[in-house]
N, C-alpha and C positions, 0 to 999 in steps of 0.2 A: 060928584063930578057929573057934568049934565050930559045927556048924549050926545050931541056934539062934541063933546072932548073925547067923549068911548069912538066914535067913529075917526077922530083924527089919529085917536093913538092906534088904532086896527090899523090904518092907511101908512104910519110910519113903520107900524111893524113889519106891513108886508111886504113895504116898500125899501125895508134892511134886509130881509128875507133875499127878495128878489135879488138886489145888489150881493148878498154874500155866496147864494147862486150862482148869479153870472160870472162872481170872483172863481169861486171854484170851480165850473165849468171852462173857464179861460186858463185858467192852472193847470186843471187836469186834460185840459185840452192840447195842450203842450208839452206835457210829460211824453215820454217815449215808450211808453209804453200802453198798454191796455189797461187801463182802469176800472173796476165793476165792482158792484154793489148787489146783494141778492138778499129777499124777503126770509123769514123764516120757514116759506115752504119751498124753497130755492129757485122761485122765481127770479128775474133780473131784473131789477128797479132801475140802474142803472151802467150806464157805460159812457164811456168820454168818445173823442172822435177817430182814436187810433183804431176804433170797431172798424169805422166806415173805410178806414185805410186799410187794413188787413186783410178784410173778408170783402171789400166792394159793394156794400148794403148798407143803410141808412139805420143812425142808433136804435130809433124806434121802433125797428124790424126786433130789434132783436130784447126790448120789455117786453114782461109777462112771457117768457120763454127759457127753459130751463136751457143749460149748458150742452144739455146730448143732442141739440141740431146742429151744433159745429164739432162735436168734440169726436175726433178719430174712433170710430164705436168700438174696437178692441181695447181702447184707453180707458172707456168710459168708466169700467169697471174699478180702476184704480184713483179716479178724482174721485167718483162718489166714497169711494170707500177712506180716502183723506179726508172727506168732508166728516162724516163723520166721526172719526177719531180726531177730528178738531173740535167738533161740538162738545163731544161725550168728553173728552179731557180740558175743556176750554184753554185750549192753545193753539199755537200758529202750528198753519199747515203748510206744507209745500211735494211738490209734483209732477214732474214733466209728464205732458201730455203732447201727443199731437193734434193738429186742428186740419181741417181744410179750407186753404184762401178761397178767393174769388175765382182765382185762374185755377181754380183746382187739385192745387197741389198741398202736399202735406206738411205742415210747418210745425218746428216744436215749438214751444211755449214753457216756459219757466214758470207756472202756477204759486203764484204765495200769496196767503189769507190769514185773515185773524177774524173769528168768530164776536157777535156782538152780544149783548145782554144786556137788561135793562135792572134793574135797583132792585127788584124782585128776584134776580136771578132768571128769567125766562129770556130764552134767545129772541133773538129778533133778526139774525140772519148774518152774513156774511162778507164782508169788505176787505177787497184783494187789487194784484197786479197781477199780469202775465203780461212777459217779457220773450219778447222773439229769440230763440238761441240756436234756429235753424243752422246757421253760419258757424256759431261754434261746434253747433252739436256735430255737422258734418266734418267739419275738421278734426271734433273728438275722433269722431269716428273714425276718418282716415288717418289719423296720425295712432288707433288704435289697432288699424291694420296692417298699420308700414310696422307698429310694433310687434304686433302677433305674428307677421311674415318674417321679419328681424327675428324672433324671437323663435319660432320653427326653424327658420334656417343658424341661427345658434344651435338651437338643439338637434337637428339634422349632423351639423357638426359637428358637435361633441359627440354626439354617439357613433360619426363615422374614426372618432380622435380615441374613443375608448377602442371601438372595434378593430382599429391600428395598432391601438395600445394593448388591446386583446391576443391581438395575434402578433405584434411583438411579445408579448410576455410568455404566447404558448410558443414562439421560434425559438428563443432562449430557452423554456423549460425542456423541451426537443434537442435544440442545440446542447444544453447541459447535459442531460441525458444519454445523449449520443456519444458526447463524449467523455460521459465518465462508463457507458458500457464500452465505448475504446479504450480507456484506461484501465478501465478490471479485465478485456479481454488482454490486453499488453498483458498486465499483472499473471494472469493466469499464464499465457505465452511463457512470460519469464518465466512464470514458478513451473510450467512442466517441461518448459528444457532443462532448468536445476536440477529437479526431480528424477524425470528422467534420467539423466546424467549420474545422478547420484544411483536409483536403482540400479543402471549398469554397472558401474562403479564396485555398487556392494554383491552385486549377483557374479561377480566377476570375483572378487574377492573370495567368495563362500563357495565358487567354484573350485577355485585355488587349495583354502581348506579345505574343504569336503574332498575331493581327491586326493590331495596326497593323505589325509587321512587314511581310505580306502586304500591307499597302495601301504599303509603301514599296517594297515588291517590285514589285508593280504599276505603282506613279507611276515609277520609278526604269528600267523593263524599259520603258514607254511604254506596256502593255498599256492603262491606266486612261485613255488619250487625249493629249494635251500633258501637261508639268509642273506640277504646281500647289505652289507652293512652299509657299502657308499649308496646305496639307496635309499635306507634307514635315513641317514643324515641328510641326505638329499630331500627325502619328503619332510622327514622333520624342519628342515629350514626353509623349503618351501611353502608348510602350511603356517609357519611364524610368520614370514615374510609379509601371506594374507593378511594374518589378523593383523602385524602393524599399520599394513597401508589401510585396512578397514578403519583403527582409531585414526589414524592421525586423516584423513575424510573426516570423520567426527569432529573430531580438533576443530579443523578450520570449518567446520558451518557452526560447530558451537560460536568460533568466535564470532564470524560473519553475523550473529544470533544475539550480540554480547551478552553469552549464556557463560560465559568462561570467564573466567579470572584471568585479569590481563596485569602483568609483571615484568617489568624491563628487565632485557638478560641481555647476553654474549650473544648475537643471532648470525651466522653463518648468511650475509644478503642472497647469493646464489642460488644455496638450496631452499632457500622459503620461495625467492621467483618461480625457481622450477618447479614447484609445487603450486603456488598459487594460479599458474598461467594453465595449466592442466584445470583447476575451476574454471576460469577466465575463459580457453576456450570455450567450452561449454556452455555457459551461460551467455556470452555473446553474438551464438549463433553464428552458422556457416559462412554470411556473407563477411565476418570478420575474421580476418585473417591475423593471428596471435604469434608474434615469432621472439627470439631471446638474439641478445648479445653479449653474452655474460663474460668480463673478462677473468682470469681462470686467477689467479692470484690476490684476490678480491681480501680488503681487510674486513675484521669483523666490525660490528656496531651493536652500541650498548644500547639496545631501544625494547617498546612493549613490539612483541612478533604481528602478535592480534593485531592492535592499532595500526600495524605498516601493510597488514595483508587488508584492512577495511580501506584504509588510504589507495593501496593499488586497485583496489575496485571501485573506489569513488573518482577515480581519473579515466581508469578502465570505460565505467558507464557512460563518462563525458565524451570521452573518444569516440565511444559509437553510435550516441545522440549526435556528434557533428560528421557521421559519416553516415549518412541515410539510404545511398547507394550500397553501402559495405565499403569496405576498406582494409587498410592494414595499420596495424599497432606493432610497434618494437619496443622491447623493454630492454634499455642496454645497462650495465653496469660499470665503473671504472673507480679503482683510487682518486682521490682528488687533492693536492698541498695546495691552500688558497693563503697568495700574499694580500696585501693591503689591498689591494682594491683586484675587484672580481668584475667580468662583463656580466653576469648574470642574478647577482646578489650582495648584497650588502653585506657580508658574513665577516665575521671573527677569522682571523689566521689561525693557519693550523692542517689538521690532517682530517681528511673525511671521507665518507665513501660517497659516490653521485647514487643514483637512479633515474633514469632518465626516462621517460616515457612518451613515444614522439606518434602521431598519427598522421594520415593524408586527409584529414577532414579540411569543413570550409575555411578553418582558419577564424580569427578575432581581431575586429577593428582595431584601431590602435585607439580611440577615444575611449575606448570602455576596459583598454588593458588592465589600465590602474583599479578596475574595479571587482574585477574577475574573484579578488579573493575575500571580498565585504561580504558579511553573512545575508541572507535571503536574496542577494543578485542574481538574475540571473535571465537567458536571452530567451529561454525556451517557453511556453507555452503555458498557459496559467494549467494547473492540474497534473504538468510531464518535470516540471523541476522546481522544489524546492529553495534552488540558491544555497542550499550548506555542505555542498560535495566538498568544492574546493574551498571554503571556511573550514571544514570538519579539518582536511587535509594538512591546510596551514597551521592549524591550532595545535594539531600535532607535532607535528614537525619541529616548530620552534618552542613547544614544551621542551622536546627532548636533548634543543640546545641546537639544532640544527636551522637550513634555512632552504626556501623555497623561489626558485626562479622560475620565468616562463617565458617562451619564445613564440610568437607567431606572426604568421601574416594572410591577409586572406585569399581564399585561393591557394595558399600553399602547408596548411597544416599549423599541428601547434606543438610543440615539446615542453615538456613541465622537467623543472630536476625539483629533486629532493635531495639534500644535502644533510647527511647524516654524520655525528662526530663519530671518529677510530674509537674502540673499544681501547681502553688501554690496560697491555698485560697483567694479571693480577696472580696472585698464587691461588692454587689451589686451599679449598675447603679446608681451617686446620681440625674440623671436628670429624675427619674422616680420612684417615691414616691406609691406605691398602696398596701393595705390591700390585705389578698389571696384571690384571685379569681376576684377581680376589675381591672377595667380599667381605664389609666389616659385618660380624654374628657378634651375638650377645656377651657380655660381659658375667661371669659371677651369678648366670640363674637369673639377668632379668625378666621378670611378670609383667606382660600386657594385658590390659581388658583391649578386646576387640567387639566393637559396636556398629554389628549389621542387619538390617534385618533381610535381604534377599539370605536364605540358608546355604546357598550353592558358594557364593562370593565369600560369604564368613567361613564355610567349610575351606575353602581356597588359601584364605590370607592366613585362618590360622596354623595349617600345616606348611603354610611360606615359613609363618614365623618359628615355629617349632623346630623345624629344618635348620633355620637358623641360630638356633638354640636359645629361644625366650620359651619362657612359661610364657601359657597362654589360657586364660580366661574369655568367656565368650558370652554373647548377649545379646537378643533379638530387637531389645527397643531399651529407650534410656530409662524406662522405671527398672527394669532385672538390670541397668549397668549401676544405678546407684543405689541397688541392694548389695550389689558387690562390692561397690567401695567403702559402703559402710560397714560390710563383715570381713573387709580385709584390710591391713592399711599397708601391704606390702607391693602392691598396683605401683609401679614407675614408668607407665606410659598409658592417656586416656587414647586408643586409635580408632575413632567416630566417625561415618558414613555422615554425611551433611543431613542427608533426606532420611528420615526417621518417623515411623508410624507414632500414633497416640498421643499428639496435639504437641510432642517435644521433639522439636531437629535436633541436629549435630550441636550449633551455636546453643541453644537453651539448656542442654546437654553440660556441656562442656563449662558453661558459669554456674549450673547445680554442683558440678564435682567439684570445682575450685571451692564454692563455699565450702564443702566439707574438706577435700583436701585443697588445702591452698600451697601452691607454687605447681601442682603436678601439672608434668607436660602433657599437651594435648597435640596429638597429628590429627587432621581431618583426611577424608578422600571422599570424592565425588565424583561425580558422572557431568553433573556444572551445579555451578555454586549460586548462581541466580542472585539475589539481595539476601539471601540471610547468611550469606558467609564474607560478601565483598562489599566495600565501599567506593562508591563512584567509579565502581568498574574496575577497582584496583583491590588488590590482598591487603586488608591493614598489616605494618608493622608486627611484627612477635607471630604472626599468625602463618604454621603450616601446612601444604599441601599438598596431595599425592593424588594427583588428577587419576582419575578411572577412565580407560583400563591400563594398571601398572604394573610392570616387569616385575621379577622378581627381583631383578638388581636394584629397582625406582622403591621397591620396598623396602630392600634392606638398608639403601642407603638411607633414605627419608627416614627411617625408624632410628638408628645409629647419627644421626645427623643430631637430629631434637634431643635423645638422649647424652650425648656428648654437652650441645650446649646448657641442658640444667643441670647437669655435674661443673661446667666451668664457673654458672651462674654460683652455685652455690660453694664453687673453693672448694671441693672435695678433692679433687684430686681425678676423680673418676673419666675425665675425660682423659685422662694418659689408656685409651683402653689397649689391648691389644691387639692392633691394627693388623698382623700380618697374619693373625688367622684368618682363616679361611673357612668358608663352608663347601659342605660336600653337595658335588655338582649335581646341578638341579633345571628342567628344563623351564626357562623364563613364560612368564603370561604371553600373551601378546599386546604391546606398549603402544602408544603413541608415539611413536618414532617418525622419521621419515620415511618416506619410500623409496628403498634402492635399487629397487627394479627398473632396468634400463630398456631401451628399447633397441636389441639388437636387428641386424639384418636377416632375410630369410634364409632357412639353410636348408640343404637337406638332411633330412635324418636316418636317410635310407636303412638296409637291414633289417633285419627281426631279432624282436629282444627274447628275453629267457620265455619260453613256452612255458603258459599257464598248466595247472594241476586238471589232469584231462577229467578227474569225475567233479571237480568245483566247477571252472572255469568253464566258458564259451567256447565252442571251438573253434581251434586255432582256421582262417578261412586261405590261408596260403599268401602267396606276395601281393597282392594287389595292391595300387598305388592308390592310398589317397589323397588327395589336395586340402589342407588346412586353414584357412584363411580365420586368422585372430592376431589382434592389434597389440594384445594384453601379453606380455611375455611369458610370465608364470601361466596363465591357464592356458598357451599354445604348448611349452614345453609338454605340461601336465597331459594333456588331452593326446600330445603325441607319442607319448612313453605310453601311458594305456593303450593307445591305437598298435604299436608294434609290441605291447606285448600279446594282444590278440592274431599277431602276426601278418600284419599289413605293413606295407612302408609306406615312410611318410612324407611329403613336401611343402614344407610348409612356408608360410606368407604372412607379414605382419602388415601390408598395403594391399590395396587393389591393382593397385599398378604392377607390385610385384607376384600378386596370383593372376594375372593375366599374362605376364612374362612367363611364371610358370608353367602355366596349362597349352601356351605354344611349344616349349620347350618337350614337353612330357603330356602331350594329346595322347600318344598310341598307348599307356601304361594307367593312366590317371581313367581309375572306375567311378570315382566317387567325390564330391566336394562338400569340406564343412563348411559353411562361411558363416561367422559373426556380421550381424546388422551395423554394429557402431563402429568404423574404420575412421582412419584420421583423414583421408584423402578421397573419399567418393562414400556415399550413403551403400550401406550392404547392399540396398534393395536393388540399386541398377547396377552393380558387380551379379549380383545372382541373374538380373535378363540380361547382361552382355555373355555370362557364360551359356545360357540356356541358349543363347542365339546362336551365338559362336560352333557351341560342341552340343548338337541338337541330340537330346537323348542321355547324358550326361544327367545323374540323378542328383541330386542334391538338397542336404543337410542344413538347413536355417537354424542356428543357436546364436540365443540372446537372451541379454537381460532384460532387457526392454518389454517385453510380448509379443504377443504374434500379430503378425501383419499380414493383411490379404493380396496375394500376387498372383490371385487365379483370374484376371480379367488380360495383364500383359504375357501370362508363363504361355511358352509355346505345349500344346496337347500333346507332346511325345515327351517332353521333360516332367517327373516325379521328384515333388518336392515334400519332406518331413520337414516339421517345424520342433524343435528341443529346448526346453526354457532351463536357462542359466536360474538358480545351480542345480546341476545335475549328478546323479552318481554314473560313474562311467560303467557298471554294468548297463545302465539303461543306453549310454550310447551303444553298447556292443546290441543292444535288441534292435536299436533302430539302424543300422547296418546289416542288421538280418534281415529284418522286414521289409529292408528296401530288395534284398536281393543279389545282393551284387557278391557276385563269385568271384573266387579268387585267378 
């Protein structure tokens, strides 16, 4: 090729050059962005015309100059340091950086490059975009801040929403709190007016015995003068009287307790109200007023006792839950012949006895009538009711074949009946044959084993039964009772204490002896029978029992009863026994009976009784009157036969009302007052400052069961008050009559 041809192809070359130049500069001229190109020692070789737009300076200002005369110098640091981990990893970089324009202000830029290299692997430098993203970035930015402000005030909120929810949680655990220590203080309220109630009760009782014992002590030792035999009988059936009303208190908080075996009988309705309303009082507190209307001809009813006396307390407690004020409850009773159709009950024809139980509470809507007796219903207070009073009530009820109405409206109270069927006549027992007033005794030398372990109680039953004329085998726990019956096999009756030391009760008891003897009868007795003698609350079938504490008549019957029936079981004959003997008179335990102490009017007792034994006794202090004020009839008599035998006369008072009447009556004679604290009509305490007030100087005697109470803040300074704790022996009241001073 000549030169001339070398010169024309240089000339075209350069002349494509140029043209592919100007191509790319008019491209990149137009692009939107910033376009740059940099050497391998990061010089800037080039840039397109978006320079001169952005920054206000000419391209050429800005080759042969590195990037840190525009680049935000706190930025700087993070391009170069992109740059190279684009180099050193040969890949694309990217980076926002900010820049300064022409007017001075700071603009971001979107930085992306890709490092160059030539065939060698040696760089050669850098070629990239930056991209204005001011506008976005601001907008990041504030749509970053409307979210970070959103986003505080979110969380501001939530934690004002837990902090609500905080202390809603702690006002509830407060609130809960609160009122479950108002519902343990109720609970305890109730449980130490029962308590109480019952302490009086028993201290009151053991005053009864313990006294007339002491006067038998007395008449009996000759201290009291000669024998007075109607006295003898008098305290003897006085201090009986105690103990039954002691058991039969026991009785009903056992049942109350369902610690008792419950057994539908023949129940007398009357006498179980009047018994139960004397709890009732009590536990329902002063502001409830507890009254009877018992009509006197009243039939009997075949039902469980227990079950009707829990029923009348689960109406009882509803009564006084809708009577918040206080109020009043009647309990009336009446025959009932119900034809085909009843206003208050859907029942069966026939003959029945009511009870009715009516209060002045607020009364029940008539919307939720119909519902009153669906199990867990109920209006009162989540933690104060249950809902199963009146379910327990009805379930009863119509067990026992009867039925249950109720009446109310609001505003004006509510009345429940209970509709119990007539007992119908039955004959008497045929496995116990006895003339009135006898007892059936043993037959032909029957042998009991007797299974006790208190020694006092087994010492007791065995010389019951001895008296009655059974051998008698005896035994402290079931391993020595069936050592016995396996060295004897003449044992015809096993008589087992339920509660039994050394891991065998009565029940465990009583299925070891059957394997060895099988058919022999077993009687139990207990104090309560709990689950290891009863089933669902009831005596199984074949199974005997002789509740503790039991007469001697409950003994000899019950022993004679069982005996009888496995002689008829077995067609012997043996049950023809000989019914009209008799055993030689023997004074009974004290039984769970009822209580027949009534509540007479006050009387006087005036006079003086037989003068004590002048070197035993206290001396006689002459006529002085004293004033008696007790509610309890037996321990008012008691207390005022010892008072005039010490030779004082007596006045005495079973209300407040009527030892206030008294002490006007008999001011100029009356030296001295006892008063009992637990009155049916006014609290002791403000009968003792009405007297103190009244008869200023007037000494007086505070006896109770209850404890002593402090009345030295309202007692006037010239009144002398002794405090005496029920039970007491009545020499000690003759000390505190001394010490007070008071002359005849």
């Amino acid at each position: 090729m000549s030169e001339e041809e070398d010169r024309r192809e240089r000339r075209r070359v350069e002349e494509a050059l140029r043209d592919s130049e100007a191509r790319f500069r008019a491209l990149s001229d137009s692009a939107p962005a910033l376009i740059w190109e940099t050497d391998a020692g990061g010089e800037v070789i080039f840039v397109n015309r978006h320079y001169e737009i952005m920054f206000g300076l000419p391209c050429d200002d800005m080759l042969g100059r590195g990037w840190w005369r525009i680049v935000y110098r706190p930025d700087l640091p993070a391009l170069l340091d992109a740059f190279d981990h684009a180099i050193a990893g040969q890949k694309a970089l990217q980076v926002e950086i900010r820049v300064i324009d022409a007017q001075r202000r700071l603009r971001w830029l979107d930085c992306r490059g890709v490092p160059r290299f030539d065939g060698a692997g040696r760089f050669l430098g850098l070629t990239g975009t930056n991209v204005d993203v001011t506008d976005a970035k601001l907008a990041r930015d504030e749509l970053e801040q409307i979210v970070q402000a959103r986003t505080a005030e979110l969380l501001r909120t939530n934690e004002r929403l837990l902090q609500e929810m905080r202390q809603r949680a702690d006002a509830d655990a407060a609130r809960e709190q609160a009122e479950e220590q108002l519902r343990q203080s109720q609970k305890m309220e109730a449980f130490g007016q029962l308590t109480g109630g019952v302490a009086h009760d028993f201290n009151n009782f053991l005053t009864v015995i313990l006294g007339n014992l002491e006067t038998l002590e007395r008449q009996l030792s000759g201290r009291a003068g000669p024998l007075d035999a109607a006295r003898v009988d008098t305290a003897l059936s006085h201090a009986k009287q105690g103990a039954q009303r002691a058991a039969a208190l026991t009785q009903r908080l056992l049942a109350f307790a369902r610690r008792q075996p419950l057994q539908p009988c023949s129940v007398n309705i009357n006498e179980l109200i009047a018994a139960t309303v004397e709890m009732l009082t009590r536990m329902l507190g002063e502001e409830v007023d507890v009254r009877e209307d018992l009509q006197a001809d009243i039939w009997p009813a075949h039902i469980d006792p227990h079950m009707l006396e829990s029923a009348l307390l689960n109406l009882a407690v509803n009564a006084r839950d809708a009577m918040p004020e206080g109020g009043e409850i009647v309990i009336r009773t009446r025959n009932a012949v119900l034809g085909e159709r009843h206003p208050h009950v859907d029942a069966a024809p026939g003959d029945y006895v009511c009870i009715s139980m009516s209060d002045t509470g607020a009364g029940i809507p008539e919307d939720i009538m119909e519902k009153v007796f669906e199990p867990f219903f109920t209006t009162k207070d989540i933690g104060v009711g249950t809902g199963l009073g009146l379910s327990q009530v009805y379930g009863f009820v119509t067990q026992s074949g009867g039925y249950v109405g109720i009446e109310s409206a609001v505003g004006k109270g509510t009345t429940v009946h209970i509709y119990l069927p007539r007992q119908a006549q039955t004959q008497a027992s045929a496995g116990v044959r006895t003339h009135e007033g006898d007892l059936p005794v043993a037959a032909r030398g029957e042998r009991i084993l007797v299974v006790e372990d208190d020694e006092a109680v087994r010492a007791h039953s065995a010389a019951a039964l001895m008296e009655l004329g059974y051998a008698v085998h005896e035994a402290g726990d079931a391993a020595a009772a069936l050592r016995c019956l396996r060295e004897r096999d003449d044992i015809a009756l096993l008589f087992t204490d339920v509660g039994l030391p050394g891991g065998m009760n009565g029940r465990d008891l009583a299925e070891a002896a059957l394997a060895i003897r099988p058919g022999l009868p077993v009687l139990y007795t207990s104090a309560y029978a709990e689950g290891r003698l009863t089933h669902g609350g009831k005596l199984p079938a074949g199974v005997a029992l002789v509740p503790k504490p039991f007469t001697f008549r409950d003994l000899a019957r019950g022993v004679r009863e069982i005996l009888d029936d496995a002689a008829a079981m077995r067609g012997t004959g043996d049950a023809q026994h000989a019914g009209n003997a008799t055993a030689a008179p023997a004074m009974e335990m004290a039984g769970a009976t009822s209580d027949t102490a009534g509540r007479g009017p006050a009387h006087d007792a005036g006079g003086a009784g037989p003068a004590p034994d002048a070197e035993t006794a206290s001396p006689v202090l002459g006529g002085a009157t004293v004033l008696l004020v007790e509610d309890d009839e037996l321990v008012r008599e008691l207390t005022a036969e010892a008072l005039m035998e010490y030779g004082y006369r007596v006045v005495e008072a079973g209300t407040a009302a009527r030892a206030l009447a008294a002490m006007e009556d008999n001011a100029a004679s009356v030296g001295l007052a006892i008063v009992d604290l637990g009155l049916p009509d006014m609290p002791g305490e403000e009968l003792i400052l009405l007297l103190a007030r009244r008869h200023p100087g007037l000494p007086i005697i505070v006896a109770s069961g209850y404890g002593r109470v402090d009345l030295s803040n309202d007692m006037p300074a010239e009144t002398r008050v002794s405090f005496i704790q029920k039970p007491y022996k009545l020499q000690m009241l003759a000390t505190v009559l001394q010490e007070m001073g008071v002359a005849p």
